[in-house]
Kinemage of the C-alpha trace (Angstrom):
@kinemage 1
@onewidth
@group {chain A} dominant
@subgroup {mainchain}
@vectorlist {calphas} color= white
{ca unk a 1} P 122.690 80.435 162.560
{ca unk a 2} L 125.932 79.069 160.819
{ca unk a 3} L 126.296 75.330 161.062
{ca unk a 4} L 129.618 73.728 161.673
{ca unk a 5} L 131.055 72.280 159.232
{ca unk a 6} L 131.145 68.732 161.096
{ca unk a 7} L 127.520 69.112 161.885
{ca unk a 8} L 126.367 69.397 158.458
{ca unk a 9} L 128.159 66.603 157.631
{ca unk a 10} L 126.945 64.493 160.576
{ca unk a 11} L 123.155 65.692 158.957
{ca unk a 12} L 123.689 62.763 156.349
{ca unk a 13} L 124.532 60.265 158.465
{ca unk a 14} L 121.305 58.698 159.837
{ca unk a 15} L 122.797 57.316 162.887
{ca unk a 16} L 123.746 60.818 163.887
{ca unk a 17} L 120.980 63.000 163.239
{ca unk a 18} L 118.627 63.819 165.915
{ca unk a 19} L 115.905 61.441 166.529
{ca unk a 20} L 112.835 64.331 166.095
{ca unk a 21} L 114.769 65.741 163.342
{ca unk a 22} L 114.961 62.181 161.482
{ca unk a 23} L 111.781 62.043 158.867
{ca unk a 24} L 113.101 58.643 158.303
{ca unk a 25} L 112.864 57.615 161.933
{ca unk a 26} L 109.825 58.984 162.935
{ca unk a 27} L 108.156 57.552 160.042
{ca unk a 28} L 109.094 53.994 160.930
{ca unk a 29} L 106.278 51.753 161.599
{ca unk a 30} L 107.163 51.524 165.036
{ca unk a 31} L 106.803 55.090 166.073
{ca unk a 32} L 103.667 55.021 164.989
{ca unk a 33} L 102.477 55.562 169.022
{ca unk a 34} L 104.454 58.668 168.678
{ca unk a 35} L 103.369 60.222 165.720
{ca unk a 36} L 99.634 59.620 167.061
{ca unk a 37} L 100.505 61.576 170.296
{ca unk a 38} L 101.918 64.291 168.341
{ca unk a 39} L 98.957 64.507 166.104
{ca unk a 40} L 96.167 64.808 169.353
{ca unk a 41} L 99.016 67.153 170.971
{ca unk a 42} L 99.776 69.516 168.245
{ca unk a 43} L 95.772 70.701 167.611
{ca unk a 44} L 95.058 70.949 171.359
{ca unk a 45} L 97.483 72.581 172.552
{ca unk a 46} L 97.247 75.575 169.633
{ca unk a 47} L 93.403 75.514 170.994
{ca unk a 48} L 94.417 76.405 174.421
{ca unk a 49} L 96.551 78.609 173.146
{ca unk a 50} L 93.837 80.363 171.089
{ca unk a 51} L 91.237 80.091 174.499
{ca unk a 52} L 88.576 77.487 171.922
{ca unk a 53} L 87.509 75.451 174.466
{ca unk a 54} L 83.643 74.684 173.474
{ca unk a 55} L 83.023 74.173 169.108
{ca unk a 56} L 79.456 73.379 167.527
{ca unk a 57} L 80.887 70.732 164.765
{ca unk a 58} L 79.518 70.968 161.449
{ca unk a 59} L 79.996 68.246 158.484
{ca unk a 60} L 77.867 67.304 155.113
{ca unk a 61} L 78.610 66.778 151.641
{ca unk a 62} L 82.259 68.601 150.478
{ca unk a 63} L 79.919 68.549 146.842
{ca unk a 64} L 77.805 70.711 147.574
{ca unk a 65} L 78.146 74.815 146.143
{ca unk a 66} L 77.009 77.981 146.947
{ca unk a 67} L 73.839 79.376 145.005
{ca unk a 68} L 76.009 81.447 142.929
{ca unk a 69} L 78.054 78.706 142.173
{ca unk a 70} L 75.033 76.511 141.200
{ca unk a 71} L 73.170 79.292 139.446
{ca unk a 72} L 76.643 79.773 136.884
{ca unk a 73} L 76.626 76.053 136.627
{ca unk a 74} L 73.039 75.767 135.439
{ca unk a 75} L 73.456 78.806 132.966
{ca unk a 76} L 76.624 76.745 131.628
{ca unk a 77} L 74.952 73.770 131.418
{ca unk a 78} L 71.514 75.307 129.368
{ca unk a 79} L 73.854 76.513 126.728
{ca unk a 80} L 75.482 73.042 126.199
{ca unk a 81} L 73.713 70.334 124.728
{ca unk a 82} L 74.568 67.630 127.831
{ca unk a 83} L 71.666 66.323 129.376
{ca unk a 84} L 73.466 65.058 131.817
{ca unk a 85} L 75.658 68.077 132.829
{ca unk a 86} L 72.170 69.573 132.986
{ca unk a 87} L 70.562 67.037 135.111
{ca unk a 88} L 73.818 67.648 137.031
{ca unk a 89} L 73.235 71.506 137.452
{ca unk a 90} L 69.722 71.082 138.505
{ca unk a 91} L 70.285 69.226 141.589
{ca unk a 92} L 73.793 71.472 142.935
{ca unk a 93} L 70.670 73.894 142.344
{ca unk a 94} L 68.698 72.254 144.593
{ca unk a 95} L 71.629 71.453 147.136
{ca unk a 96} L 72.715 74.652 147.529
{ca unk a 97} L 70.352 75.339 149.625
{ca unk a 98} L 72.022 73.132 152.143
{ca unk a 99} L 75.361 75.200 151.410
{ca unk a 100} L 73.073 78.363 152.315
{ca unk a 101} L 71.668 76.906 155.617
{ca unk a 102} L 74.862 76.139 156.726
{ca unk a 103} L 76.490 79.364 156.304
{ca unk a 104} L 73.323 81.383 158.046
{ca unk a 105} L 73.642 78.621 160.770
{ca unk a 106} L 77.216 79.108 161.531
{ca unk a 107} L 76.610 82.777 161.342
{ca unk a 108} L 73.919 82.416 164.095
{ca unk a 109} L 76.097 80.725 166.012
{ca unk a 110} L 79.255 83.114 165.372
{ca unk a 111} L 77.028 86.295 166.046
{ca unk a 112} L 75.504 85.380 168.985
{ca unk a 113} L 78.996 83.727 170.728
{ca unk a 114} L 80.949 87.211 170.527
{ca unk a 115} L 78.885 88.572 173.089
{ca unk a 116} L 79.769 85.846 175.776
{ca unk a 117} L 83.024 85.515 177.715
{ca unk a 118} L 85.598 83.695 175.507
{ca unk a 119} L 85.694 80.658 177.694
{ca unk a 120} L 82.203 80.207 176.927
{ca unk a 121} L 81.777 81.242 173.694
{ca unk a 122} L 81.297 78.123 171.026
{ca unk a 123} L 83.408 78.246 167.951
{ca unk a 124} L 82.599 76.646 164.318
{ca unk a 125} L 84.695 73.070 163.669
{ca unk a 126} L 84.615 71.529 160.393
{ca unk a 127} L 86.455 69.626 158.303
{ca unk a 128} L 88.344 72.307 156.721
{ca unk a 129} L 87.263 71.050 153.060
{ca unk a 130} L 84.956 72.921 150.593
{ca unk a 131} L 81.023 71.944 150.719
{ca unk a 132} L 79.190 72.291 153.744
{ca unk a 133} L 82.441 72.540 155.771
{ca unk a 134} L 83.394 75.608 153.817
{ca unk a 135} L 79.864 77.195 153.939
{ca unk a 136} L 80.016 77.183 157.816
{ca unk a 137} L 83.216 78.717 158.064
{ca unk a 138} L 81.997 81.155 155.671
{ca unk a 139} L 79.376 82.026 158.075
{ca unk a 140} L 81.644 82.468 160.584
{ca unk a 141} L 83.611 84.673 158.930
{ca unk a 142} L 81.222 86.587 157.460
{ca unk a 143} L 80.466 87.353 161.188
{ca unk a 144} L 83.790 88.521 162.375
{ca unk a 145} L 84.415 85.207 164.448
{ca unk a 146} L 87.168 82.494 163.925
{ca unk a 147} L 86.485 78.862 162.988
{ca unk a 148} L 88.302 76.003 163.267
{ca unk a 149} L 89.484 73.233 160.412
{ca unk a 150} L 90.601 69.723 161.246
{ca unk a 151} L 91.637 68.687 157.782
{ca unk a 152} L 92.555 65.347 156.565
{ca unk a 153} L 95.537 64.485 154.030
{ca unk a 154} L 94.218 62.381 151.363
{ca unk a 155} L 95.301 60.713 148.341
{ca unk a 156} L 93.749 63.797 146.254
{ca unk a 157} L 94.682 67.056 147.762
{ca unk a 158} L 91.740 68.434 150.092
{ca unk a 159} L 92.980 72.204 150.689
{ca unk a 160} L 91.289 74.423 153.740
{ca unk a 161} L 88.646 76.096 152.264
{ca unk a 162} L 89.583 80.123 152.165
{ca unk a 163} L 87.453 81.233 155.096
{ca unk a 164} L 88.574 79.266 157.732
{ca unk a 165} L 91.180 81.393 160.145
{ca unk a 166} L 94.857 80.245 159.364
{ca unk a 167} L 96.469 79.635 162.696
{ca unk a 168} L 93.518 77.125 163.636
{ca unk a 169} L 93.687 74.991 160.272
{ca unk a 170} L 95.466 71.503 161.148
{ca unk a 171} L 95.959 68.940 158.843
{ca unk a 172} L 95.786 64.976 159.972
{ca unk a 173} L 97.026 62.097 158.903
{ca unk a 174} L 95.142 59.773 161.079
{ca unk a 175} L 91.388 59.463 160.735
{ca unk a 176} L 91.264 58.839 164.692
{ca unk a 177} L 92.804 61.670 165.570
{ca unk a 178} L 91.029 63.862 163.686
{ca unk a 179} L 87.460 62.268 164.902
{ca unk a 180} L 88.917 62.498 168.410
{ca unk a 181} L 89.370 66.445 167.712
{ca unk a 182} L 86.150 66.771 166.775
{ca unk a 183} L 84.549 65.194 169.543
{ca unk a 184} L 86.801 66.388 172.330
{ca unk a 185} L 85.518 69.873 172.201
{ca unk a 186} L 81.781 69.475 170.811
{ca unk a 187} L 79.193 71.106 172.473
{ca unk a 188} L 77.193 70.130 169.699
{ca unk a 189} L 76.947 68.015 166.190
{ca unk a 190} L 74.934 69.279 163.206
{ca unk a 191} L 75.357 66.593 160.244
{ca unk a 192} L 73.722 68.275 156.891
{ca unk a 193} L 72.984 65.737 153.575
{ca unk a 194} L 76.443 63.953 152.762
{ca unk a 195} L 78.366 60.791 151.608
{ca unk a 196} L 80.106 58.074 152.954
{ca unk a 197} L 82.647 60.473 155.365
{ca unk a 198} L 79.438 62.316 156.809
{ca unk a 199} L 77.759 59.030 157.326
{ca unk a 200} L 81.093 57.284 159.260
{ca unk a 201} L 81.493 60.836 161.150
{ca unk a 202} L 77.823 60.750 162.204
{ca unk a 203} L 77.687 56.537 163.473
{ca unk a 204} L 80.541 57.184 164.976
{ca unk a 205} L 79.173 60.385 167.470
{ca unk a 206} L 76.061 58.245 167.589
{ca unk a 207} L 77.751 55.306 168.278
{ca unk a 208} L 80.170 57.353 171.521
{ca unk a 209} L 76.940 58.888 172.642
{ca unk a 210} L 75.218 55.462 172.888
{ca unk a 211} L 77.396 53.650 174.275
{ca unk a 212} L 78.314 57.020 177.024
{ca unk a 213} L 81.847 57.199 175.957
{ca unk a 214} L 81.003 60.694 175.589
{ca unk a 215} L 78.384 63.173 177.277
{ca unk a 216} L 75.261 63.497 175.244
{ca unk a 217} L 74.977 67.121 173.153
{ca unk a 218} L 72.769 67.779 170.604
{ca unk a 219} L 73.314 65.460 167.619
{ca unk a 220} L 71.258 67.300 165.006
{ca unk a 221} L 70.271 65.768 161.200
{ca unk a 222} L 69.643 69.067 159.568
{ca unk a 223} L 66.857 68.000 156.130
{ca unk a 224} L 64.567 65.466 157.595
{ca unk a 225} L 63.571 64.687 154.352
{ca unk a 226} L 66.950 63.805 152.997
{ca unk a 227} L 67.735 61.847 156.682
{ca unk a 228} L 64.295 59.857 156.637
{ca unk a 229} L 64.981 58.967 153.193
{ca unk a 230} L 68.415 57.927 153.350
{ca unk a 231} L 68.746 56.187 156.871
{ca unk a 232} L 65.445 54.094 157.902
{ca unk a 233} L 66.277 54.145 161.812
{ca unk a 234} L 62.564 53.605 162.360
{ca unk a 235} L 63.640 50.258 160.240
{ca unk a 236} L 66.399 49.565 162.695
{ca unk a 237} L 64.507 50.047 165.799
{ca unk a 238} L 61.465 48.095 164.637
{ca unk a 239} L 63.761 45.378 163.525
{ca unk a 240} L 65.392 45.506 167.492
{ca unk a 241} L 68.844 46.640 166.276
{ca unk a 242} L 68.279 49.927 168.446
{ca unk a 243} L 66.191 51.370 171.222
{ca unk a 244} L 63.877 54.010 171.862
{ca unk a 245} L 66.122 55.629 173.810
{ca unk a 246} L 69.258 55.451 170.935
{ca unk a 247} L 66.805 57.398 168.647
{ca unk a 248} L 66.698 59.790 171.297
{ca unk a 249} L 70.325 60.478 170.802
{ca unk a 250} L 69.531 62.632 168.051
{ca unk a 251} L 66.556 64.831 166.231
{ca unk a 252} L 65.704 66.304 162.757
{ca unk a 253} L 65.795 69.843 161.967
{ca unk a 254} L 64.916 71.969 158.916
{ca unk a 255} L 65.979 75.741 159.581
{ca unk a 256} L 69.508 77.130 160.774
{ca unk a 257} L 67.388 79.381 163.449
{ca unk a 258} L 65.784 75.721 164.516
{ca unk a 259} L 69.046 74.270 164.623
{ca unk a 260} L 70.744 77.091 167.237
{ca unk a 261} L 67.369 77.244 169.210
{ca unk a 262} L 67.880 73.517 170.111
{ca unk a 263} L 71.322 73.988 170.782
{ca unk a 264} L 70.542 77.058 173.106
{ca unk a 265} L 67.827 75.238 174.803
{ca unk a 266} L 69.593 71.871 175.460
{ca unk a 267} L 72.751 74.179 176.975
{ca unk a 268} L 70.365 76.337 179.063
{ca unk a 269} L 68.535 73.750 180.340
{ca unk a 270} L 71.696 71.448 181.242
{ca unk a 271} L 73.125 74.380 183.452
């Protein structure tokens, strides 16, 4: 479309352009309201749109690598002389086995939705990143399904991972809106191994869930072993910072098929 003249002259005059159209503007501290609205707005509505209505959310470490990855790394690292780069290779060894589980899981998951109606079929959420997020949309699309990525923009560039399905990749600025997203549709929550962002993802379900600001689902610590040895809850709850019932917000499990057989199970049984 050709432009008059005038109006691309008016485009570099501030007071003239049109307020949505004004980066500036809408950028301005006081539109922050706004730009928050947009942000919740923008991923739902391309949900509808796509009929996602129900998502099993999965986050852990974005560290983590695929057993291929780690097996290179640890060949690499034999030939070098690094103890440390060895030491380093050993345990993304040993942690891709979390990478693993979490692609069978979301496969389970993927494989066994395509055979329900769409609005009740559950889709894959992550985080978009690489890690555990990008193992479980892996799975996903291993198994013909589509996944969803609520990414985050960050001071070092976190790019969606290649298997998550383009059209349902959104990028966030604001850490609320992007934890709303992933609650909002969550029929479930399973939190592998991770770092500080799994941890404040994972109080902050627990913490909705406790205090009912959002239904109970299954809130699942996949690798008891890591979770028992990195969170004491027993600790917390013998120390009268939580209840018997607030442990019952969540359980450990060890095996994707575990995992999805809980998830199954808590959904049956709730109908």
């Amino acid at each position: 479309m050709n432009i008059p003249i005038s109006e691309e002259a008016d485009a570099d005059k501030p007071s003239l352009r049109l307020a949505f159209d004004d980066s500036e503007f809408m950028h301005r501290d006081e539109n922050r309201g706004i730009r928050l609205q947009l942000e919740l707005l923008k991923a739902d509505l391309a949900q509808n749109e796509a009929g996602i209505y129900q998502t099993v959310v999965v986050f852990g470490s974005a560290r983590f690598v695929s057993f291929e990855q780690a097996q290179s790394l640890l060949a690499q690292a034999e030939q070098g002389q690094d103890a440390n780069q060895l030491a380093k290779a050993k345990t993304a060894l040993k942690n891709a086995a979390y990478y693993e589980a979490a692609r069978n899981f979301a496969k389970l998951v993927a494989t066994d939705s395509l055979h329900v109606p769409q609005e009740q079929r559950l889709t894959i959420c992550t985080g978009g990143g690489p890690g555990i997020m990008e193992a479980a949309n892996r799975g996903a699309s291993e198994a013909g399904a589509q996944s969803v990525a609520l990414n985050i923009l960050l001071p070092h560039e976190q790019r969606p991972n290649p298997y998550v399905t383009e059209h349902l990749s959104f990028k966030f600025h604001y850490f609320a809106m992007r934890k709303m997203h992933f609650v909002m549709r969550a029929k479930a929550l399973v939190a592998f191994p991770g770092g500080f962002g799994t941890m404040d993802e994972l109080f902050e379900i627990l913490t909705l869930v406790q205090t009912g600001k959002t239904p109970r689902v299954p809130i699942l610590l996949f690798g008891s072993d890591f979770w028992k040895n990195v969170v004491n809850f027993e600790a917390m709850q013998a120390e009268g910072t939580v209840s018997d019932a607030d442990l019952a917000c969540f359980q450990y499990v060890d095996t994707p098929e575990q995992a999805w057989a809980v998830i199954k199970s808590f959904h049956l049984d709730s109908r």
